[in-house]
Backbone as XML, in Angstrom:
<?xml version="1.0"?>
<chain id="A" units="angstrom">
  <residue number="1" name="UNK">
    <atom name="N" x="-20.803" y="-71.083" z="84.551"/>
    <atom name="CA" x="-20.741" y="-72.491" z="84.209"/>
    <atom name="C" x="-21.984" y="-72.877" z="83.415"/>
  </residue>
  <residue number="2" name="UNK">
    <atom name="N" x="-21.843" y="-73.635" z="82.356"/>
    <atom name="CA" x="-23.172" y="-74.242" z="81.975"/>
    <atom name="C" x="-23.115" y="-75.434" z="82.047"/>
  </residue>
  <residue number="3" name="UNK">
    <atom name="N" x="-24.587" y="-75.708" z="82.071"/>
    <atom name="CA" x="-24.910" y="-77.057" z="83.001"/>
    <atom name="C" x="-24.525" y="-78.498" z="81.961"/>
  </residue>
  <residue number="4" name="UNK">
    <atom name="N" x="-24.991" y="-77.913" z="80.967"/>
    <atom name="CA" x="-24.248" y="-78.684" z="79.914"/>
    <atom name="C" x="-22.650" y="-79.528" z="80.078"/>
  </residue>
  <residue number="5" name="UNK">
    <atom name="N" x="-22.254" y="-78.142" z="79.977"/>
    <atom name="CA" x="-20.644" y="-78.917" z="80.076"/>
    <atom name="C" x="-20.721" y="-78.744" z="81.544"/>
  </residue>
  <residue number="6" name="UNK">
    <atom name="N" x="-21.131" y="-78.787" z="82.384"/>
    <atom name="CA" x="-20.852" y="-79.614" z="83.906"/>
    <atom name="C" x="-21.457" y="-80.705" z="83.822"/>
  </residue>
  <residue number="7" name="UNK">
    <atom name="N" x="-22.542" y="-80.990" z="83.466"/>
    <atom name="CA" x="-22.907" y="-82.321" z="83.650"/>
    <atom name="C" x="-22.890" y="-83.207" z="82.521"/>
  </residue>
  <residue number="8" name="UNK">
    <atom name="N" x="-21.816" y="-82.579" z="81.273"/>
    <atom name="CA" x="-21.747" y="-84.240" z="80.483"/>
    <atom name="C" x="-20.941" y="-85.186" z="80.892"/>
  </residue>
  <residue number="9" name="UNK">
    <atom name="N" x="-20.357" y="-85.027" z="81.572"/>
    <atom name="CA" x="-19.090" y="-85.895" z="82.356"/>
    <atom name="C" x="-20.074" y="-87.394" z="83.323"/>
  </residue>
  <residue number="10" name="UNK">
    <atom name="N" x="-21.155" y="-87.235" z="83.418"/>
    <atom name="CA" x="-21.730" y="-88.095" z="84.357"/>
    <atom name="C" x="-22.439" y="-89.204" z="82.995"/>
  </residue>
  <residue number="11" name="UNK">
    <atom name="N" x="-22.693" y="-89.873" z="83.505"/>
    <atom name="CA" x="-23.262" y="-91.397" z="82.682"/>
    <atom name="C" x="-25.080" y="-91.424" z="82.939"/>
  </residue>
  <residue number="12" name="UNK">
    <atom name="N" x="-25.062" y="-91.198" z="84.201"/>
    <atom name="CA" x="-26.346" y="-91.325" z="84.777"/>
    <atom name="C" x="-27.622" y="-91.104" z="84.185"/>
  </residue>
  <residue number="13" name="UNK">
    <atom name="N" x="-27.256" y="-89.734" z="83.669"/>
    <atom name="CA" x="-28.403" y="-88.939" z="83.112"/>
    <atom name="C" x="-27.643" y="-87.895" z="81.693"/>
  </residue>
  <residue number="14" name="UNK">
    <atom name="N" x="-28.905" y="-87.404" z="81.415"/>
    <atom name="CA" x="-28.602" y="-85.968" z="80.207"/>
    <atom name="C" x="-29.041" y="-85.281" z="80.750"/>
  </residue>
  <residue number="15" name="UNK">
    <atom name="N" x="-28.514" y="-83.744" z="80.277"/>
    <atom name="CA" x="-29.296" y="-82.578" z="80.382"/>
    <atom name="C" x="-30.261" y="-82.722" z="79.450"/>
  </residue>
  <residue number="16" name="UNK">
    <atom name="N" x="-31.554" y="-82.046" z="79.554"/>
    <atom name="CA" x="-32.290" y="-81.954" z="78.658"/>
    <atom name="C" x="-32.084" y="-80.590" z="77.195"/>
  </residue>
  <residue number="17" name="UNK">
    <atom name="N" x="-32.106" y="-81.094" z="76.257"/>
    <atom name="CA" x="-31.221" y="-80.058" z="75.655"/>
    <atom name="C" x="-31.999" y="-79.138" z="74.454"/>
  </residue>
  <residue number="18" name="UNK">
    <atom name="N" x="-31.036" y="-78.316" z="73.721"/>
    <atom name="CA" x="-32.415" y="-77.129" z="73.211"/>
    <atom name="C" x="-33.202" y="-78.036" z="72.122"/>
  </residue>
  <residue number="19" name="UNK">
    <atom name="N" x="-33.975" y="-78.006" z="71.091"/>
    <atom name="CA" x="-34.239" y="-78.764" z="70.376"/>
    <atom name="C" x="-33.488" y="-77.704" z="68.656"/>
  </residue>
  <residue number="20" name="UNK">
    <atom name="N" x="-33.184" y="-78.932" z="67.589"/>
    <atom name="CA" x="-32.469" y="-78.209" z="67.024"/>
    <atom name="C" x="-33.375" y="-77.028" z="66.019"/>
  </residue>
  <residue number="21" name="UNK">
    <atom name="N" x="-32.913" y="-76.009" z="65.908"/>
    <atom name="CA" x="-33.763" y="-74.967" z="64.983"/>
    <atom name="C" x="-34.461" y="-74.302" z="65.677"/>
  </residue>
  <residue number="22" name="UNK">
    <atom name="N" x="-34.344" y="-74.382" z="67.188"/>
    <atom name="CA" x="-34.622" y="-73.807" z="68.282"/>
    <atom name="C" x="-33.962" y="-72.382" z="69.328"/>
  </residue>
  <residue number="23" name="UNK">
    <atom name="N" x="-34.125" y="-71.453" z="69.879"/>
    <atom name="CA" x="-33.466" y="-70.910" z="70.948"/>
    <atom name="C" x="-34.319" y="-70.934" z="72.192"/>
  </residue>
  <residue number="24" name="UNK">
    <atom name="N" x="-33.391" y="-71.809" z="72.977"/>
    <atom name="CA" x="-34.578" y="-71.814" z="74.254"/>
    <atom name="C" x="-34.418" y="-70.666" z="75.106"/>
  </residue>
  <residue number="25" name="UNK">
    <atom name="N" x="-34.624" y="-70.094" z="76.038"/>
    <atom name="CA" x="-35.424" y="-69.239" z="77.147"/>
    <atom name="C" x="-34.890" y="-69.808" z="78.454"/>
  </residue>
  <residue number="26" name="UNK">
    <atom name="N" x="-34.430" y="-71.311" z="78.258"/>
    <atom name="CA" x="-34.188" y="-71.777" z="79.571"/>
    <atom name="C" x="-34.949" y="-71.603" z="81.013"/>
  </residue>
  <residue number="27" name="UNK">
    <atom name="N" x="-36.391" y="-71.608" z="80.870"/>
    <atom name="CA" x="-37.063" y="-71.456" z="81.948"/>
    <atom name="C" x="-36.696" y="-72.673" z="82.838"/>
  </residue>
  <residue number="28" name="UNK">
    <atom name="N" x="-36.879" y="-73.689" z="81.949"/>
    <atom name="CA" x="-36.950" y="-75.045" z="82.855"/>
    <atom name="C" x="-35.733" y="-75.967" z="82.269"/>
  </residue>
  <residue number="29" name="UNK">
    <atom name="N" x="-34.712" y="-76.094" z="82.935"/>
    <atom name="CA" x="-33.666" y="-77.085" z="83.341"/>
    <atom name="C" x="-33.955" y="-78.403" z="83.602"/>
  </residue>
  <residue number="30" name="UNK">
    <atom name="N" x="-33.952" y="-79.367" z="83.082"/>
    <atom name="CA" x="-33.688" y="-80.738" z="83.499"/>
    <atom name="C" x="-33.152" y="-81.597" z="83.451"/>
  </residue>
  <residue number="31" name="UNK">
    <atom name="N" x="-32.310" y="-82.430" z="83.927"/>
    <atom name="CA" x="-31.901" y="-83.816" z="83.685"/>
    <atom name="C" x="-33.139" y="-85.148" z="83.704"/>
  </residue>
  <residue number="32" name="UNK">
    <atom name="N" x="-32.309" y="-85.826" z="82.734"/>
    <atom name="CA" x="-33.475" y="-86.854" z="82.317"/>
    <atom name="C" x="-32.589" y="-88.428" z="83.104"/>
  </residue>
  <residue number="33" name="UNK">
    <atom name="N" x="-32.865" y="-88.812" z="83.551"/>
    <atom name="CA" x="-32.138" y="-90.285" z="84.001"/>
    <atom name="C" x="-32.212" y="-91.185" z="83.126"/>
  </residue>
  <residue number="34" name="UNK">
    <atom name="N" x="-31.258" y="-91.915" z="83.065"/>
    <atom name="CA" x="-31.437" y="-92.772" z="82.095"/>
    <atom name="C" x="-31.811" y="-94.402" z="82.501"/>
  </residue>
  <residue number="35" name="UNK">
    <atom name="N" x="-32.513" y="-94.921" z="81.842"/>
    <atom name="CA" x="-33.331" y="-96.285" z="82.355"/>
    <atom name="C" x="-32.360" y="-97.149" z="83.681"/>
  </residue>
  <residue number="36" name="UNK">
    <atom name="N" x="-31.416" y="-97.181" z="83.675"/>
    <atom name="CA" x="-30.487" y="-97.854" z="84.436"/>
    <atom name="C" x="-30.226" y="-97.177" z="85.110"/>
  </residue>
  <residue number="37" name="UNK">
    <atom name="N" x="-30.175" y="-95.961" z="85.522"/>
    <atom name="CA" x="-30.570" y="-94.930" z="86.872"/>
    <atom name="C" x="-31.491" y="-94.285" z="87.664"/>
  </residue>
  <residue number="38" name="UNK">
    <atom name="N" x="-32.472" y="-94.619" z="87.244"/>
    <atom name="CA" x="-34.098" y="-94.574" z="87.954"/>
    <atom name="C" x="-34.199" y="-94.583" z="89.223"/>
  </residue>
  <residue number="39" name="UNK">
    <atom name="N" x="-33.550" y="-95.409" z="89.759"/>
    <atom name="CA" x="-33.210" y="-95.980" z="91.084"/>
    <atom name="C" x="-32.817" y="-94.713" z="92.092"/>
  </residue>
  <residue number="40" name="UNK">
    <atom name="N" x="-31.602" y="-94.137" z="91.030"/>
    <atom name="CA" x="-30.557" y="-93.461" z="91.860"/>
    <atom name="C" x="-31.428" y="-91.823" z="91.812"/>
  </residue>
  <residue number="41" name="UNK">
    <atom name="N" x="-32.616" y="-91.555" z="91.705"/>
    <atom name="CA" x="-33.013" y="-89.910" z="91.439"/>
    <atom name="C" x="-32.851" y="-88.884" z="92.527"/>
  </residue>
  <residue number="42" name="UNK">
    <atom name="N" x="-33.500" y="-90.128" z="93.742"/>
    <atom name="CA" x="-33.576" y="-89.336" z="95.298"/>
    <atom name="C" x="-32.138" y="-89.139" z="95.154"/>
  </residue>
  <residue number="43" name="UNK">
    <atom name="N" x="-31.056" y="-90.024" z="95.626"/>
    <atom name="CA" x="-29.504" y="-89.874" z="95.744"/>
    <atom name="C" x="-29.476" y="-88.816" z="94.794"/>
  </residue>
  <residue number="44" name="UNK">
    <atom name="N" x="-29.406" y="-88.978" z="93.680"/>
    <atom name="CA" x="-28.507" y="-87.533" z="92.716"/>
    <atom name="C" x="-29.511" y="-86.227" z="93.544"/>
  </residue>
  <residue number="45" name="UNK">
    <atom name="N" x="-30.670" y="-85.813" z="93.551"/>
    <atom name="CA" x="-31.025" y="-84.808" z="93.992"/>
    <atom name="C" x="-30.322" y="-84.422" z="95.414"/>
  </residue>
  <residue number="46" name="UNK">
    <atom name="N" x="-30.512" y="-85.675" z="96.311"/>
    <atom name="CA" x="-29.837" y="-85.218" z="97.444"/>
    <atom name="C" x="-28.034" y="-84.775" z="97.532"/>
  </residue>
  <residue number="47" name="UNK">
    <atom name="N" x="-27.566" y="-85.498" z="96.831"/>
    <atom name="CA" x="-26.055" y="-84.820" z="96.349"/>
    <atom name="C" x="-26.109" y="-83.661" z="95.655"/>
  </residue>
  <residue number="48" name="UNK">
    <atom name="N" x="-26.883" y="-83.477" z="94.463"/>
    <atom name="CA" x="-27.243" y="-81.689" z="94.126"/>
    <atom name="C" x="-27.731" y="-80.956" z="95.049"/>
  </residue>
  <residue number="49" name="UNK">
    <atom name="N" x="-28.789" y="-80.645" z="96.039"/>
    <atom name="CA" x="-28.780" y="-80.455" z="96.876"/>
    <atom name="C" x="-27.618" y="-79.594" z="98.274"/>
  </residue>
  <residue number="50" name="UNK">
    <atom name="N" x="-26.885" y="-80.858" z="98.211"/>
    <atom name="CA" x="-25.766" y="-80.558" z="99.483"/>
    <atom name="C" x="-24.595" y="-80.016" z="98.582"/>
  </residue>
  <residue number="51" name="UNK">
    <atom name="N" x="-24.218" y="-80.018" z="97.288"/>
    <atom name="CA" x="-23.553" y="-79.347" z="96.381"/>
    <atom name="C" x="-24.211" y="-78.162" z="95.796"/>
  </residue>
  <residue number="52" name="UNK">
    <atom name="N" x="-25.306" y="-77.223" z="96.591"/>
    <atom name="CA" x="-25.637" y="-76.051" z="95.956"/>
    <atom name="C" x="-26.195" y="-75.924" z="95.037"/>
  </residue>
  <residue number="53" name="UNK">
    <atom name="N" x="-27.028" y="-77.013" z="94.331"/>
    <atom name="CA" x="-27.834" y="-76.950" z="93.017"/>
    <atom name="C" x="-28.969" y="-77.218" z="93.621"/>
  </residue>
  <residue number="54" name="UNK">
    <atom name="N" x="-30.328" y="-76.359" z="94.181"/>
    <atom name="CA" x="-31.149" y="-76.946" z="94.362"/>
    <atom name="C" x="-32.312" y="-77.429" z="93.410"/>
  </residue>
  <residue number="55" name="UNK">
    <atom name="N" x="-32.271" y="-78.996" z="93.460"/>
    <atom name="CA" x="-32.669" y="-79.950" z="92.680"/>
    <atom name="C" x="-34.050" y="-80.309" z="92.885"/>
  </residue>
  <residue number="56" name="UNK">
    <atom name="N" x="-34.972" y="-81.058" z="92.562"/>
    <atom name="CA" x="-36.434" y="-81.820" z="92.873"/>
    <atom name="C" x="-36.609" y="-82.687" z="91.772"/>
  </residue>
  <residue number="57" name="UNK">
    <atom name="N" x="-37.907" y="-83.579" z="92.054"/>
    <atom name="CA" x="-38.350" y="-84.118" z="90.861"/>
    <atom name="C" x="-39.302" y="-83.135" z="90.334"/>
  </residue>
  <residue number="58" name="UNK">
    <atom name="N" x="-39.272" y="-83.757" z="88.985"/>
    <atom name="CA" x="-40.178" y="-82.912" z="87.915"/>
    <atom name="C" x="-41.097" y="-82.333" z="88.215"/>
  </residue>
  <residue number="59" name="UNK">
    <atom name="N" x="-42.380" y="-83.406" z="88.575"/>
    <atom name="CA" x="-43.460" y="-82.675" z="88.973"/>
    <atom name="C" x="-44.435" y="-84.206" z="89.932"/>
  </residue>
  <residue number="60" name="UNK">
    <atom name="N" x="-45.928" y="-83.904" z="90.110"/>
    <atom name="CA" x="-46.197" y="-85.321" z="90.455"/>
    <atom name="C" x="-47.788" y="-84.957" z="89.384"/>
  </residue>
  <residue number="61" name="UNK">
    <atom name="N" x="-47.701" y="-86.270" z="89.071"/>
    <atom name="CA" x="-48.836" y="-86.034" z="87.867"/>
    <atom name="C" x="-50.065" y="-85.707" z="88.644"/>
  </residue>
  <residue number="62" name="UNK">
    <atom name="N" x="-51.053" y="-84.895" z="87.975"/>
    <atom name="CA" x="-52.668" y="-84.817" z="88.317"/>
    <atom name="C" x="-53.310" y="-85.825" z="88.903"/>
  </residue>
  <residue number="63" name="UNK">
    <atom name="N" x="-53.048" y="-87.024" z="88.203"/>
    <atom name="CA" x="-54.302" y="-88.168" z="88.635"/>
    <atom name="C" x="-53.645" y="-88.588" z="89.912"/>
  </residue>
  <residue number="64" name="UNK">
    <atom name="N" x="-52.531" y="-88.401" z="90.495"/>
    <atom name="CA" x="-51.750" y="-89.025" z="91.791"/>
    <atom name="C" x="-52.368" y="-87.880" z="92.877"/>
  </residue>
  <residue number="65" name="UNK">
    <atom name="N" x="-52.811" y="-86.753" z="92.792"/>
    <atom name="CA" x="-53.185" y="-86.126" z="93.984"/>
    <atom name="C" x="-54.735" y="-86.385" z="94.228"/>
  </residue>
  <residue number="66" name="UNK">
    <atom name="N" x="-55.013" y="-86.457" z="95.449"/>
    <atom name="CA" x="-56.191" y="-87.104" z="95.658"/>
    <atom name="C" x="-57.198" y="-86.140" z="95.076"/>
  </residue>
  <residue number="67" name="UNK">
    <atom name="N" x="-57.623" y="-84.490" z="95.084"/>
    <atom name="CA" x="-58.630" y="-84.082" z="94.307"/>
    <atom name="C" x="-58.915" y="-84.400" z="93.324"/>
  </residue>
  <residue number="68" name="UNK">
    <atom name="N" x="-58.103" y="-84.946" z="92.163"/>
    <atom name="CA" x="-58.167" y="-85.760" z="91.043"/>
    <atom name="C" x="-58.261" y="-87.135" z="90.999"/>
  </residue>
  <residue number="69" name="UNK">
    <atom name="N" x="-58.242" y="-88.036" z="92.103"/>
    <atom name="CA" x="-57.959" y="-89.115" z="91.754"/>
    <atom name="C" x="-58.891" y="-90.068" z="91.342"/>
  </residue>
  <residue number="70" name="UNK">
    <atom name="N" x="-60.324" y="-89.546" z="91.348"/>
    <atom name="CA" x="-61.381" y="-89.902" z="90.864"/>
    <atom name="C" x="-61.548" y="-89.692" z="89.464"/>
  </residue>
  <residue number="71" name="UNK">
    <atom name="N" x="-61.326" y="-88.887" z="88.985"/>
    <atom name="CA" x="-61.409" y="-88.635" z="87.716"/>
    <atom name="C" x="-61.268" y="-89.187" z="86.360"/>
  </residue>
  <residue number="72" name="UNK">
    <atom name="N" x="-61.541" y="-89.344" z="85.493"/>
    <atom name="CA" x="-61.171" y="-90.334" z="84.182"/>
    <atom name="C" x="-59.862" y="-90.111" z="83.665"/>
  </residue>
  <residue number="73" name="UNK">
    <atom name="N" x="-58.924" y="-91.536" z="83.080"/>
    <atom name="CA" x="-57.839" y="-90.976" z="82.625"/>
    <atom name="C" x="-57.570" y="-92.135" z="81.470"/>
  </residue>
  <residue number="74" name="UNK">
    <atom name="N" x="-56.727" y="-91.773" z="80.907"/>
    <atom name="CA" x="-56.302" y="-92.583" z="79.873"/>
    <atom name="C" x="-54.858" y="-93.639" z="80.645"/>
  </residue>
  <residue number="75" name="UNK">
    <atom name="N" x="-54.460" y="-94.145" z="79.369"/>
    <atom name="CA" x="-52.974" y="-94.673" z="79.570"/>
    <atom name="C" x="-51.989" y="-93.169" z="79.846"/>
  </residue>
  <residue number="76" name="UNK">
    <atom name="N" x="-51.679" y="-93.559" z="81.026"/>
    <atom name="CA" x="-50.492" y="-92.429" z="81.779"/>
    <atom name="C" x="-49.324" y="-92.900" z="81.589"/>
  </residue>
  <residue number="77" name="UNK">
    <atom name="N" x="-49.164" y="-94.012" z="81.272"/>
    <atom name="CA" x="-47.524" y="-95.082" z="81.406"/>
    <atom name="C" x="-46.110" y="-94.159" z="80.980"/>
  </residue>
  <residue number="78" name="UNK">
    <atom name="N" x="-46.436" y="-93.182" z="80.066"/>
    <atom name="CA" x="-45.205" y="-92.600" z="79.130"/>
    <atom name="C" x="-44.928" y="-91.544" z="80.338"/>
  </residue>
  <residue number="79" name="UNK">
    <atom name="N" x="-46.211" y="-90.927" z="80.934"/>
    <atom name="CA" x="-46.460" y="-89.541" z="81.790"/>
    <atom name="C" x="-45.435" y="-90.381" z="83.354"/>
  </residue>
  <residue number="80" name="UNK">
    <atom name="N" x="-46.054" y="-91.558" z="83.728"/>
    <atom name="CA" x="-45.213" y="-92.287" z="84.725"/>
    <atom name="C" x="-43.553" y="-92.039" z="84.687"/>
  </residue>
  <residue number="81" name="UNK">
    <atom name="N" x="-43.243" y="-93.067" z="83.283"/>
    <atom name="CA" x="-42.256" y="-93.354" z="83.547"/>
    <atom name="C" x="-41.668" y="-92.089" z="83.283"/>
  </residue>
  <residue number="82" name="UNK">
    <atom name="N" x="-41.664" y="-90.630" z="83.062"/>
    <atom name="CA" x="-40.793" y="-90.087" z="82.900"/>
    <atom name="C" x="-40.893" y="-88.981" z="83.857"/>
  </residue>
  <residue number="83" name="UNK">
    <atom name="N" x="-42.422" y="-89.163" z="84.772"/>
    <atom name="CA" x="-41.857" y="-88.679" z="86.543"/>
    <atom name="C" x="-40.766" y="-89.227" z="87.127"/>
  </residue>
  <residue number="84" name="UNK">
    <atom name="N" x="-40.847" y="-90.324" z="86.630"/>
    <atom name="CA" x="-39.574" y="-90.878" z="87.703"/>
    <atom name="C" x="-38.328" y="-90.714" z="87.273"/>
  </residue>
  <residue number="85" name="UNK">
    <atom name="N" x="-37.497" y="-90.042" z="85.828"/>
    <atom name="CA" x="-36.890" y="-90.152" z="85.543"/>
    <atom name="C" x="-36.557" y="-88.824" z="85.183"/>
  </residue>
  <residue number="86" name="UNK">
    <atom name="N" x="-37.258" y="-87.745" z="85.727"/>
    <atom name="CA" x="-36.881" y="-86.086" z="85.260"/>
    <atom name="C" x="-36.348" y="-85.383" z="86.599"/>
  </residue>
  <residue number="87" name="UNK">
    <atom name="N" x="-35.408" y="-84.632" z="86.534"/>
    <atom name="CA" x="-35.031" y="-84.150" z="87.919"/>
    <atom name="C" x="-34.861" y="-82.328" z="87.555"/>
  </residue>
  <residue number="88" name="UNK">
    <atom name="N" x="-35.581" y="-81.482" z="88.108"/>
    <atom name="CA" x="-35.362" y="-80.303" z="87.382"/>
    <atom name="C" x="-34.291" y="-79.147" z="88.205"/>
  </residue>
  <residue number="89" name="UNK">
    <atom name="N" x="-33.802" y="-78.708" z="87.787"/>
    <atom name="CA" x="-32.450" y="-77.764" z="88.335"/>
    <atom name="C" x="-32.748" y="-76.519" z="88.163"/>
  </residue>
  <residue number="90" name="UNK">
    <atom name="N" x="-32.563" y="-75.534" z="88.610"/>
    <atom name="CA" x="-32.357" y="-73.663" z="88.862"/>
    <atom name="C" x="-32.321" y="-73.078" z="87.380"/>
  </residue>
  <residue number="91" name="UNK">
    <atom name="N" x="-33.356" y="-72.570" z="87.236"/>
    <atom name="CA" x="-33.588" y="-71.975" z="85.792"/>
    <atom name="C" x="-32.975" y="-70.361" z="85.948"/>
  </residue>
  <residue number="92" name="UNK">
    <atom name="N" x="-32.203" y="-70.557" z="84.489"/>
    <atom name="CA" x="-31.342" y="-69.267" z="84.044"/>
    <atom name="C" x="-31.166" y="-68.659" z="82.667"/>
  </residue>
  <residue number="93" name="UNK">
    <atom name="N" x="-31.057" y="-68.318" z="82.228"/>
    <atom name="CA" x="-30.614" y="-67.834" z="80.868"/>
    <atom name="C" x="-29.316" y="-67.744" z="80.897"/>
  </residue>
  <residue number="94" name="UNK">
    <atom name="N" x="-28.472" y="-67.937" z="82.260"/>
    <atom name="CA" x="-27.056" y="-67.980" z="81.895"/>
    <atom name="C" x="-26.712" y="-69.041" z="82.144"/>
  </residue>
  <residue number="95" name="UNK">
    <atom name="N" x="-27.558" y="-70.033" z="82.195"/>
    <atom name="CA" x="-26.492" y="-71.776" z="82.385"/>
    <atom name="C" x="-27.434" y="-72.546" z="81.428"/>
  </residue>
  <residue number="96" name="UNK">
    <atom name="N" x="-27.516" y="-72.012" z="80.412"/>
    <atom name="CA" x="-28.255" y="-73.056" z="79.349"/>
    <atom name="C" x="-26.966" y="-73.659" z="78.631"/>
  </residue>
</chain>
C-alpha cells in the first residue's frame, strides 16, 4: 500500500510529498494537518495507532526542553506552528 493513495481520501491532512525533480529515500513519512485540524493531531495519531500505523508527533523543538530553555532564540513561530501540525508515520522505501 502506499501511503499516498491511502491517505488522499481524508480532508484533514496531506502526506508530505517528494519534492518535484526529486527521488526521495523515504526515511521520514509525514502528514502535515491542515490549519482547521490542529485540534484533531492527538485523535488522528491515536486512531493510527489502534489501526497499526504507529504514529507520533514530529518532534518537540530544542528551546521547549528544559536543558535548553535558557538559551537565546530567535522568532520560533513557523518552527511552533508546524510542531503542532506534523504527525510522522513508519518509514519505508516501499510506502512512499
Amino acid at each position: 500500500m502506499s501511503y499516498k493513495k491511502e491517505f488522499e481520501k481524508y480532508s484533514e491532512f496531506i502526506i508530505l510529498g517528494q519534492p518535484k525533480d526529486c527521488k526521495s529515500n523515504f526515511w521520514l513519512n509525514a502528514l502535515i494537518l491542515k490549519k482547521s485540524s490542529i485540534n484533531l493531531r492527538d485523535k488522528i495519531i491515536s486512531r493510527l495507532n489502534y489501526n497499526g500505523i504507529q504514529a507520533r508527533p514530529c518532534w518537540k523543538l530544542l528551546h521547549r526542553l528544559k536543558q535548553f530553555s535558557n538559551y537565546p532564540r530567535m522568532n520560533l513561530s513557523v518552527a511552533e506552528n508546524l510542531e503542532k501540525k506534523i504527525i510522522n508515520i513508519p518509514s519505508s522505501s516501499i510506502y512512499g
